[in-house]
mmCIF file of the C-alpha atoms, coordinates in Angstrom:
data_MODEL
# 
_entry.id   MODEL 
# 
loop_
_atom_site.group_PDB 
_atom_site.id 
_atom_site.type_symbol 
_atom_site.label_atom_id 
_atom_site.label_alt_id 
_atom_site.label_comp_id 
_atom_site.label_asym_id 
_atom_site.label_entity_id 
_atom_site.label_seq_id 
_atom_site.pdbx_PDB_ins_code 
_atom_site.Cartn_x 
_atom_site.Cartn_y 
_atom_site.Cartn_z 
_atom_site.occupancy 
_atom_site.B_iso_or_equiv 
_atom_site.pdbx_formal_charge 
_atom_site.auth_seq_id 
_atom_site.auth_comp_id 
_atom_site.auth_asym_id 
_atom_site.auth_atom_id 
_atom_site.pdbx_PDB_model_num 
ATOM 1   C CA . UNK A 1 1   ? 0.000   0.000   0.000  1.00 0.00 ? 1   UNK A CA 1 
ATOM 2   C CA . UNK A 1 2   ? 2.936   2.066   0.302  1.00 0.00 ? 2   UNK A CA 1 
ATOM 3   C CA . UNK A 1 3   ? 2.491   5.456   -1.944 1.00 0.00 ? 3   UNK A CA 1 
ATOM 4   C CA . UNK A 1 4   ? 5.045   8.892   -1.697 1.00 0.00 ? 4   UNK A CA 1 
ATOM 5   C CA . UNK A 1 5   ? 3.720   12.069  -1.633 1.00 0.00 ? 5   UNK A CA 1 
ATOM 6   C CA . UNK A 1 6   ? 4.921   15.821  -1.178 1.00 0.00 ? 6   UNK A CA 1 
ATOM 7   C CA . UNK A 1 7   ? 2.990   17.894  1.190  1.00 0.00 ? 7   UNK A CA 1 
ATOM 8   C CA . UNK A 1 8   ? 1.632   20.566  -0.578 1.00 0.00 ? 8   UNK A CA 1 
ATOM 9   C CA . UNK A 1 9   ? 1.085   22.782  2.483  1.00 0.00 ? 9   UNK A CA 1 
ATOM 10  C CA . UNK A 1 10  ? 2.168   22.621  6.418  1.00 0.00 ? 10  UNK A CA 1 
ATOM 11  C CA . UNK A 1 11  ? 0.082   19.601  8.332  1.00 0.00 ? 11  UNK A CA 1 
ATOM 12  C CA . UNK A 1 12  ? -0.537  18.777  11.819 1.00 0.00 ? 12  UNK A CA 1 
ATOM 13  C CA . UNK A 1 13  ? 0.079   15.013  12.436 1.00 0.00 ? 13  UNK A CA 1 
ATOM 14  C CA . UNK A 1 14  ? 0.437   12.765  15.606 1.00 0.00 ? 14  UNK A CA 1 
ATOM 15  C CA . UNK A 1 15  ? 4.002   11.225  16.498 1.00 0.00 ? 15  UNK A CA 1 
ATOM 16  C CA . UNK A 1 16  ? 3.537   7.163   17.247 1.00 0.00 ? 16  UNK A CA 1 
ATOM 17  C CA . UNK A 1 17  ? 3.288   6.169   19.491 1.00 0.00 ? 17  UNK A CA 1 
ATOM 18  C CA . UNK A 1 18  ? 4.092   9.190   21.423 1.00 0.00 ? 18  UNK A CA 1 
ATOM 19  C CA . UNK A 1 19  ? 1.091   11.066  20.761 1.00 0.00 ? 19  UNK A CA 1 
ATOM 20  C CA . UNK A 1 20  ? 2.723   14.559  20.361 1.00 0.00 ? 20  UNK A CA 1 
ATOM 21  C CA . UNK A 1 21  ? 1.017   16.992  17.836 1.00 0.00 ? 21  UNK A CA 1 
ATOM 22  C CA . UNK A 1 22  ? 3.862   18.315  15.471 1.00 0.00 ? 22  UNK A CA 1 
ATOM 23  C CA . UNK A 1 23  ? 3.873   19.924  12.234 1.00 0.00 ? 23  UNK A CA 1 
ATOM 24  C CA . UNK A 1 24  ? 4.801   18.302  9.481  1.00 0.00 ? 24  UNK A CA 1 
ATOM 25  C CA . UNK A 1 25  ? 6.396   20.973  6.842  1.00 0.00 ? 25  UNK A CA 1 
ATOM 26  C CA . UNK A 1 26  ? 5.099   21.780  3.325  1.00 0.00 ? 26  UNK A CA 1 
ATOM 27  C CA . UNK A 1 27  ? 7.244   20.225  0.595  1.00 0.00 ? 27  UNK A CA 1 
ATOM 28  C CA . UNK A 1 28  ? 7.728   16.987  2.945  1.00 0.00 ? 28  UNK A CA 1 
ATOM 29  C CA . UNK A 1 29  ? 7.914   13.216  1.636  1.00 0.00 ? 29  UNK A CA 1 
ATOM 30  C CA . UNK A 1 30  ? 5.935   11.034  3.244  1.00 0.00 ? 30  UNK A CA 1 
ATOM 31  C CA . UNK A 1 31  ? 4.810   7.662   2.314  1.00 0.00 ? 31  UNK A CA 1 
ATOM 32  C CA . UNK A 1 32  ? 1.778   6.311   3.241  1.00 0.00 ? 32  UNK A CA 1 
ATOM 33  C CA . UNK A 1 33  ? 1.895   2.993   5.072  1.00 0.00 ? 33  UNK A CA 1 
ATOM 34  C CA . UNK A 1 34  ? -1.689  2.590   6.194  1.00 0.00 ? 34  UNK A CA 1 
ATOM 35  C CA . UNK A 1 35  ? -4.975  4.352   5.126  1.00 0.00 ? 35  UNK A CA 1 
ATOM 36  C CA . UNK A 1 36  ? -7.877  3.002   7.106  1.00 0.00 ? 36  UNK A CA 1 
ATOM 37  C CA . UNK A 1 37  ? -11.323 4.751   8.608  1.00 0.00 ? 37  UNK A CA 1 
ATOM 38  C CA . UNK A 1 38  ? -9.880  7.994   7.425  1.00 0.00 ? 38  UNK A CA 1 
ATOM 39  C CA . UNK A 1 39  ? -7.296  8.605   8.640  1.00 0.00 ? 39  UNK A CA 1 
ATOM 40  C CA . UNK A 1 40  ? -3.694  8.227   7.044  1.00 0.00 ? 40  UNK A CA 1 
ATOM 41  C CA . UNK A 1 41  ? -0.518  6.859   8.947  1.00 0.00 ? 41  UNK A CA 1 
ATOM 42  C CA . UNK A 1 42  ? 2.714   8.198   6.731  1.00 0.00 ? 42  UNK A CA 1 
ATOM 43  C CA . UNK A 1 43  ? 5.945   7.679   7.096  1.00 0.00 ? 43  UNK A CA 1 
ATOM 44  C CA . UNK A 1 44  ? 9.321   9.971   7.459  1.00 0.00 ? 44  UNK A CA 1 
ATOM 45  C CA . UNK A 1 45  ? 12.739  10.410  8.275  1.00 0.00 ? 45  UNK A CA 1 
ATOM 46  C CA . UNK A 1 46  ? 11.663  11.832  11.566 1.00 0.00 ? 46  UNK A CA 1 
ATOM 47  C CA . UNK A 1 47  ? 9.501   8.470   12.525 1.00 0.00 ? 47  UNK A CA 1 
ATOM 48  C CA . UNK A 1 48  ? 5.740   7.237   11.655 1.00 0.00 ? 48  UNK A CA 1 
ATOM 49  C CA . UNK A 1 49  ? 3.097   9.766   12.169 1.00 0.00 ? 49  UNK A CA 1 
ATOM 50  C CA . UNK A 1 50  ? -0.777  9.771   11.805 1.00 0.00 ? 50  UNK A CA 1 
ATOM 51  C CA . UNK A 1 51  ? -2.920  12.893  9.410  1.00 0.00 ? 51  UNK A CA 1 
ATOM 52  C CA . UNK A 1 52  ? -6.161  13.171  10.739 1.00 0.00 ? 52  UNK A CA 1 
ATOM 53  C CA . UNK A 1 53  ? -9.250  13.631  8.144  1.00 0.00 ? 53  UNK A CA 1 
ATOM 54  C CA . UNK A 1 54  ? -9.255  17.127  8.148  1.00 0.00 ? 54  UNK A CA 1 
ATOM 55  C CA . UNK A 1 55  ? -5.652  17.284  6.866  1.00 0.00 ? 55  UNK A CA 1 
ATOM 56  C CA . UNK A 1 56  ? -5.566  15.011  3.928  1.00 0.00 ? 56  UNK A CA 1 
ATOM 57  C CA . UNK A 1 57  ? -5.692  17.194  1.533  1.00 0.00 ? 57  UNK A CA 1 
ATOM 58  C CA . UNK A 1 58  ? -2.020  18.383  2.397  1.00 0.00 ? 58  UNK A CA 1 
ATOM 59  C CA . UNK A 1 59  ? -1.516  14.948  0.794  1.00 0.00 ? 59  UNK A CA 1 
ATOM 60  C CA . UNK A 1 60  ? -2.757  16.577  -2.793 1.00 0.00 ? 60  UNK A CA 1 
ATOM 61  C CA . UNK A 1 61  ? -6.308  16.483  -4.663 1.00 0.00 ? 61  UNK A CA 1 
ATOM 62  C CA . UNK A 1 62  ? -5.432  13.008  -5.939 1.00 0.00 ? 62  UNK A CA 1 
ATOM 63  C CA . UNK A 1 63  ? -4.208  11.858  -2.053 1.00 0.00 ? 63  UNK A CA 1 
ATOM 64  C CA . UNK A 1 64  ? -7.457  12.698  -0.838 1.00 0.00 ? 64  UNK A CA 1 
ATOM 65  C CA . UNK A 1 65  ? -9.680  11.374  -3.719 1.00 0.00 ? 65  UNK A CA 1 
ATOM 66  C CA . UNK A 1 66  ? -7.649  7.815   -2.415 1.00 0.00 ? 66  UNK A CA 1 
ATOM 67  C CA . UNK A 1 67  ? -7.573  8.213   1.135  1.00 0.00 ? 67  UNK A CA 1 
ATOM 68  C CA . UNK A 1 68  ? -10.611 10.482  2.342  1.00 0.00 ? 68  UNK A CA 1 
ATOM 69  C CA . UNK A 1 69  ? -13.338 8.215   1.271  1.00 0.00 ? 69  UNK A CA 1 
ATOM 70  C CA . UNK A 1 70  ? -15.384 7.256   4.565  1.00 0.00 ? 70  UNK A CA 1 
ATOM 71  C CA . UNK A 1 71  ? -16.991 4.595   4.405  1.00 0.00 ? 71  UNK A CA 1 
ATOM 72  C CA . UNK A 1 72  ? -20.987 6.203   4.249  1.00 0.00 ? 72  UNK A CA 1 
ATOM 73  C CA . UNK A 1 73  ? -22.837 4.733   7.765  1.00 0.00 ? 73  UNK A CA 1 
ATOM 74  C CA . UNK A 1 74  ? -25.277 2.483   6.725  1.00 0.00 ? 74  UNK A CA 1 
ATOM 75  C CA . UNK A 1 75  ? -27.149 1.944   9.932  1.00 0.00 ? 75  UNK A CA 1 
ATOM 76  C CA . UNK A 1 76  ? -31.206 1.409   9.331  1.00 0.00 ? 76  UNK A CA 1 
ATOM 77  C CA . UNK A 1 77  ? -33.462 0.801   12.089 1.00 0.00 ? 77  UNK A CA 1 
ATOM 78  C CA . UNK A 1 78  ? -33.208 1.268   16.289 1.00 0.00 ? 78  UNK A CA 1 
ATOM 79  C CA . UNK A 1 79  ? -29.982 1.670   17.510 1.00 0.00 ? 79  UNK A CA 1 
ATOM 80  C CA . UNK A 1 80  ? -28.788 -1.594  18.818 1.00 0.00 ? 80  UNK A CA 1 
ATOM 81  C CA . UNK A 1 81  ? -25.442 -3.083  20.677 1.00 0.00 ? 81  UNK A CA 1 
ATOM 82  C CA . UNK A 1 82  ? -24.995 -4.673  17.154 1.00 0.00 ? 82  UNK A CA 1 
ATOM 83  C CA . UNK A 1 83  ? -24.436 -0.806  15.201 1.00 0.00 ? 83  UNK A CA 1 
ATOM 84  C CA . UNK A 1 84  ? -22.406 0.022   17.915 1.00 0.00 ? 84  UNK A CA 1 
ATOM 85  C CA . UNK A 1 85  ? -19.494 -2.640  17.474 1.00 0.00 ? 85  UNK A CA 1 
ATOM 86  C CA . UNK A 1 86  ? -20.070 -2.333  13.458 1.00 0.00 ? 86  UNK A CA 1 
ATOM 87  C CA . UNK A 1 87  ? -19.602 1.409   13.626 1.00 0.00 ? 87  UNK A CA 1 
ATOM 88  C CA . UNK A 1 88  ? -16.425 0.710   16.096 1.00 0.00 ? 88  UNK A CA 1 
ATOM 89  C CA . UNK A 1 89  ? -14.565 -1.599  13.109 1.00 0.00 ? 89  UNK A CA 1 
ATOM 90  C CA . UNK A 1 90  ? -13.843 1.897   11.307 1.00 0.00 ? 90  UNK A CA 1 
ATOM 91  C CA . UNK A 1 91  ? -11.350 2.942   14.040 1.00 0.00 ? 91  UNK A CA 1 
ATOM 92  C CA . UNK A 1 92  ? -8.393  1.660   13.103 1.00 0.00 ? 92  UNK A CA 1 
ATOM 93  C CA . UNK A 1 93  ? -4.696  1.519   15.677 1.00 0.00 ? 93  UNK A CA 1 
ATOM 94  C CA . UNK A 1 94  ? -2.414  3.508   12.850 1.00 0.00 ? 94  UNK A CA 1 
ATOM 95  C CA . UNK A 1 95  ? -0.212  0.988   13.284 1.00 0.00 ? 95  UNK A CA 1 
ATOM 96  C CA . UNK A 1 96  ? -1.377  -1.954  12.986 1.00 0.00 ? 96  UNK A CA 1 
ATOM 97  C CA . UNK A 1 97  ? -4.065  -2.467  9.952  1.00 0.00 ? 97  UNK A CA 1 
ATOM 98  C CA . UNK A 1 98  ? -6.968  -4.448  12.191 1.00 0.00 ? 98  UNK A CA 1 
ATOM 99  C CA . UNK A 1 99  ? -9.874  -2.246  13.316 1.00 0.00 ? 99  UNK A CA 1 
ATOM 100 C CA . UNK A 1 100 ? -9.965  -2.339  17.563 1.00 0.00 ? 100 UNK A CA 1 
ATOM 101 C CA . UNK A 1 101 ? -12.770 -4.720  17.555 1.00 0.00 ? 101 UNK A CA 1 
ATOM 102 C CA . UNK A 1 102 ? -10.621 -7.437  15.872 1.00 0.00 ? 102 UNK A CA 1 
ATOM 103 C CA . UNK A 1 103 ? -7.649  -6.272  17.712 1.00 0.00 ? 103 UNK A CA 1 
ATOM 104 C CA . UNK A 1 104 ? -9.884  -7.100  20.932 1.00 0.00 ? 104 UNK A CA 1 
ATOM 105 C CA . UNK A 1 105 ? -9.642  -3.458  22.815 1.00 0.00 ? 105 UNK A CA 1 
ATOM 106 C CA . UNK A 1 106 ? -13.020 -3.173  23.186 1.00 0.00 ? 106 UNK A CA 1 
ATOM 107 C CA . UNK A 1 107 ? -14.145 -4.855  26.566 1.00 0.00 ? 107 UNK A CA 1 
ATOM 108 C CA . UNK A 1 108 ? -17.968 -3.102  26.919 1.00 0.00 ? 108 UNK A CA 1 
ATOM 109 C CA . UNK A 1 109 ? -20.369 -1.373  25.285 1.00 0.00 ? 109 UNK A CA 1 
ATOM 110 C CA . UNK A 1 110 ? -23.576 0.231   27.053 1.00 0.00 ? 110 UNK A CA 1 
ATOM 111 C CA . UNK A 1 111 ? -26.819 2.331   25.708 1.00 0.00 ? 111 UNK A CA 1 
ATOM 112 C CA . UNK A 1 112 ? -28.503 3.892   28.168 1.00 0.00 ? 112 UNK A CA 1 
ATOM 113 C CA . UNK A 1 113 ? -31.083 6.980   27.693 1.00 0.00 ? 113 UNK A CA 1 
ATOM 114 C CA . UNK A 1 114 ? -30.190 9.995   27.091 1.00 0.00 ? 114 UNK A CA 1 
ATOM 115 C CA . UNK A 1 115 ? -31.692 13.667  28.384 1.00 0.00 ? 115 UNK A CA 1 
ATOM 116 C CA . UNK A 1 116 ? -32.984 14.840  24.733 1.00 0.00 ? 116 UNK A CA 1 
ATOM 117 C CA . UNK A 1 117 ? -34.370 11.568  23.238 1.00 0.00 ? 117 UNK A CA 1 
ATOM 118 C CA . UNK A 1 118 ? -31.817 9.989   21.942 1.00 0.00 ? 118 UNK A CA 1 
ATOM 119 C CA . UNK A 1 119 ? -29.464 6.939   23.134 1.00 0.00 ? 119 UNK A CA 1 
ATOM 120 C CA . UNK A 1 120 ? -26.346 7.478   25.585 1.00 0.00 ? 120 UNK A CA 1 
ATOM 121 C CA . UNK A 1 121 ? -23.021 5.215   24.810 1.00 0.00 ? 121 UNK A CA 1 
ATOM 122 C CA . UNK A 1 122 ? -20.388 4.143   27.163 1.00 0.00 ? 122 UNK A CA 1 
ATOM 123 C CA . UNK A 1 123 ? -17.318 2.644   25.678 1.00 0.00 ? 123 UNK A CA 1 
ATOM 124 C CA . UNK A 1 124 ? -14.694 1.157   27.618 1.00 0.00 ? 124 UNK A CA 1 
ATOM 125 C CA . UNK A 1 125 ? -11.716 0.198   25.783 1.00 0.00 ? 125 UNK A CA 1 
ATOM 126 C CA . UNK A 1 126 ? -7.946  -0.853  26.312 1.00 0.00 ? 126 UNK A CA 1 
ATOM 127 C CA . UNK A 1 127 ? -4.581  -0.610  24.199 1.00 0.00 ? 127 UNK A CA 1 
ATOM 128 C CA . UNK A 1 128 ? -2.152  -2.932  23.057 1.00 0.00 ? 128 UNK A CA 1 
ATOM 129 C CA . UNK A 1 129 ? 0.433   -0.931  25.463 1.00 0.00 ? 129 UNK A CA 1 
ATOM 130 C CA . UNK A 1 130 ? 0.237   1.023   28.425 1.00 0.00 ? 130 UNK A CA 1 
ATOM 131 C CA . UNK A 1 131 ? 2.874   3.409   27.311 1.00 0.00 ? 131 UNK A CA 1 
ATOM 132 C CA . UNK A 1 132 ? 0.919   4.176   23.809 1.00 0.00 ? 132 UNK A CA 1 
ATOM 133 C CA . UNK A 1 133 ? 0.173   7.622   23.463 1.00 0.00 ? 133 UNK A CA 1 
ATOM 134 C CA . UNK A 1 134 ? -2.234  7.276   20.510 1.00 0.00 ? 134 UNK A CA 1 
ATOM 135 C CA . UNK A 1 135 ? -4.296  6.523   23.443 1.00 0.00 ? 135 UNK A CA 1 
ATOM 136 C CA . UNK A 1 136 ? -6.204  9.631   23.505 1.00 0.00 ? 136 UNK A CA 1 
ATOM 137 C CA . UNK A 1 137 ? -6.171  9.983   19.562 1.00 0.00 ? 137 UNK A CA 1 
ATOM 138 C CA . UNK A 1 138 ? -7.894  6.407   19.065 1.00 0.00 ? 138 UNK A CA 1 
ATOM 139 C CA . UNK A 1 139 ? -10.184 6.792   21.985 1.00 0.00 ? 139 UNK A CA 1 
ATOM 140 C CA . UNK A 1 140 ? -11.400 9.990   20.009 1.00 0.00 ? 140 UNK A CA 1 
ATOM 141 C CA . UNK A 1 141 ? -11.720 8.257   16.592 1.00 0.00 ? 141 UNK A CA 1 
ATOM 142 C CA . UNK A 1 142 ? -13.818 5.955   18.623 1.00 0.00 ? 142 UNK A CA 1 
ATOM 143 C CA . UNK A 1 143 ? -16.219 8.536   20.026 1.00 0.00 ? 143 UNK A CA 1 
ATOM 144 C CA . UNK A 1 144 ? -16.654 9.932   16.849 1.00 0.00 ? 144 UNK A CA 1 
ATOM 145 C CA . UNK A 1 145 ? -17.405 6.717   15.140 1.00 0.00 ? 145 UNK A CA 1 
ATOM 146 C CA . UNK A 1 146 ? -20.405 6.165   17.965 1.00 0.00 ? 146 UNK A CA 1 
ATOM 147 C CA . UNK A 1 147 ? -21.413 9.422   18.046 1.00 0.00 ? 147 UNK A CA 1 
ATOM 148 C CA . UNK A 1 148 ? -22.083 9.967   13.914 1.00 0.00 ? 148 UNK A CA 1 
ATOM 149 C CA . UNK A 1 149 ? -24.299 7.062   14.405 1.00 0.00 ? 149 UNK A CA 1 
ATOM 150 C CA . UNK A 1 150 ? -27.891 8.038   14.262 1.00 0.00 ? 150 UNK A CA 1 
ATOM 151 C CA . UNK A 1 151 ? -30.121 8.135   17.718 1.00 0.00 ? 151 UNK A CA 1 
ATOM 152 C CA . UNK A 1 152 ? -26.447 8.534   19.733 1.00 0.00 ? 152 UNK A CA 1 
ATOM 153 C CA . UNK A 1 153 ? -26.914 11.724  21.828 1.00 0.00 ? 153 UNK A CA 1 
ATOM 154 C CA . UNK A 1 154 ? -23.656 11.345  23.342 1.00 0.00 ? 154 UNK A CA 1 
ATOM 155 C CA . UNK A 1 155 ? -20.505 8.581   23.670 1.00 0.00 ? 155 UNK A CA 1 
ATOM 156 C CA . UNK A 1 156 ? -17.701 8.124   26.180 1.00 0.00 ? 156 UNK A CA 1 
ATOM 157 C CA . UNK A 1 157 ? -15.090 6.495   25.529 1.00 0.00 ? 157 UNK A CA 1 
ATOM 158 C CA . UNK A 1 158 ? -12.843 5.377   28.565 1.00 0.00 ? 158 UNK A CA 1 
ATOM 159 C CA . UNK A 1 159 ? -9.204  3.761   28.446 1.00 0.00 ? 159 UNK A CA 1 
ATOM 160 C CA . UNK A 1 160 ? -8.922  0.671   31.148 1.00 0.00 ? 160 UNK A CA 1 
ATOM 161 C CA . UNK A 1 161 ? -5.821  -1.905  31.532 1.00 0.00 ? 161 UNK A CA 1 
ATOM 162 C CA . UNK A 1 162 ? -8.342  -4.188  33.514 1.00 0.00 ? 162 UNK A CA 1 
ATOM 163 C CA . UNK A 1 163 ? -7.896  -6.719  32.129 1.00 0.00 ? 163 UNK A CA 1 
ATOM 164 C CA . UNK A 1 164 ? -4.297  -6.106  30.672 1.00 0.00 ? 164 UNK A CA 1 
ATOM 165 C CA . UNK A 1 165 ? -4.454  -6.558  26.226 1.00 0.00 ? 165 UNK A CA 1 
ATOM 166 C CA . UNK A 1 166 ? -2.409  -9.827  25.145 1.00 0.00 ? 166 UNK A CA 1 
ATOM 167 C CA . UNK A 1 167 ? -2.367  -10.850 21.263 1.00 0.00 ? 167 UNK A CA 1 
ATOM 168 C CA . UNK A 1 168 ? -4.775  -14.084 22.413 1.00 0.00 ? 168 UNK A CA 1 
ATOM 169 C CA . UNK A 1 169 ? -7.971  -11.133 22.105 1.00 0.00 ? 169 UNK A CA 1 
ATOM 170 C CA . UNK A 1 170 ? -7.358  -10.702 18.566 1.00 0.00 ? 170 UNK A CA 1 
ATOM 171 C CA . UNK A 1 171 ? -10.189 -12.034 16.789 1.00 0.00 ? 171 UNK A CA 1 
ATOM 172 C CA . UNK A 1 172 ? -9.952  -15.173 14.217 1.00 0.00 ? 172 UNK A CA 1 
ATOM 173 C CA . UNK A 1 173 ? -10.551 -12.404 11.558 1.00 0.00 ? 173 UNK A CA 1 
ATOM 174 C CA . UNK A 1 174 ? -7.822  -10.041 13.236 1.00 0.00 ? 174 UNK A CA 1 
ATOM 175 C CA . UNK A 1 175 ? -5.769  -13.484 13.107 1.00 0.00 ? 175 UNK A CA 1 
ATOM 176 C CA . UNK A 1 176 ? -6.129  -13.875 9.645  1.00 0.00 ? 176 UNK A CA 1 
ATOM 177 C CA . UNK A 1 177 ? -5.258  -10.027 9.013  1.00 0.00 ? 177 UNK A CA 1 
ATOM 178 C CA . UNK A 1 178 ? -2.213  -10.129 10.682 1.00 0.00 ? 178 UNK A CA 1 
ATOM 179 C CA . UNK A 1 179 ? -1.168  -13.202 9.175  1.00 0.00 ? 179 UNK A CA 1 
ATOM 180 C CA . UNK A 1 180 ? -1.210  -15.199 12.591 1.00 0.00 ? 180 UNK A CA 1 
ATOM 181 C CA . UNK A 1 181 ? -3.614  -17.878 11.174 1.00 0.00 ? 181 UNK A CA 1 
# 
């Protein structure tokens, strides 16, 4: 999947795994190593970092015909337990190509009601390492994902390490993926 590029203007991206916002300068290569519920992880000199939706096009018009296609929700119906997790599988670690379902980082899932009609959702999720500081950024992807889903009035999504991520809650399709099947 790998693809070069020139930024055609200044970007903010995310360091991984740090988490640090930096700016990436105009005129930079960058290849593109992963481009999945989008968002686009690229690669430097300076390390691996992720461009958020709002900055593709600093990729170029033909980058962000490729890479800013979201996938449209198709959700029909009462908002069930069953949207939730489906509407989770777009949120993708930008390092590893598995959505966090598959990758297993999603221990719980609650609706509740909310104050103006709609449907409350608490998320509680986990990372593949303590130390990650894509933390916040993928917890945020998440909340968005839940929240564009119609009837969701609101979504929280909370980072646990109870209990602590191993590679044996990777699902058979996250297996398969990853080439560990």
């Amino acid at each position: 999947m790998s693809s070069v590029h020139k930024l055609i203007r200044d970007c903010a991206a995310t360091l991984i795994p740090a988490g640090d916002i930096v700016v990436l300068e105009s005129g930079s290569e960058v290849t593109v190593t992963q481009a999945l519920g989008g968002s686009v992880t690229v690669r430097t000199g300076m390390g691996l970092f992720r461009i958020a939706p709002a900055d593709l096009d600093a990729l170029g018009q033909e980058a962000t015909g490729l890479y800013g296609e979201q996938p449209k929700n198709e959700a029909t119906g009462p908002l069930n337990q069953e949207m939730l997790w489906e509407a989770l599988k777009g949120c993708f670690d930008p390092e590893i190509p598995v959505n966090i379902v598959d990758l297993g980082l999603i221990y719980h899932l609650e609706l509740t009601a909310g104050e103006r009609g709609g449907q409350k959702v608490a998320a509680k999720m986990t990372l593949t390492a303590q130390g990650c500081g894509m933390g916040p950024v993928i917890a945020a992807d998440a909340k968005s994902k839940l929240e564009a889903l119609p009837g969701v009035e609101s979504a929280t999504v909370e980072i646990v390490w109870d209990p602590i991520w191993n590679p044996r809650m990777i699902s058979e399709a996250g297996r398969k993926q990853l080439g560990l099947e």
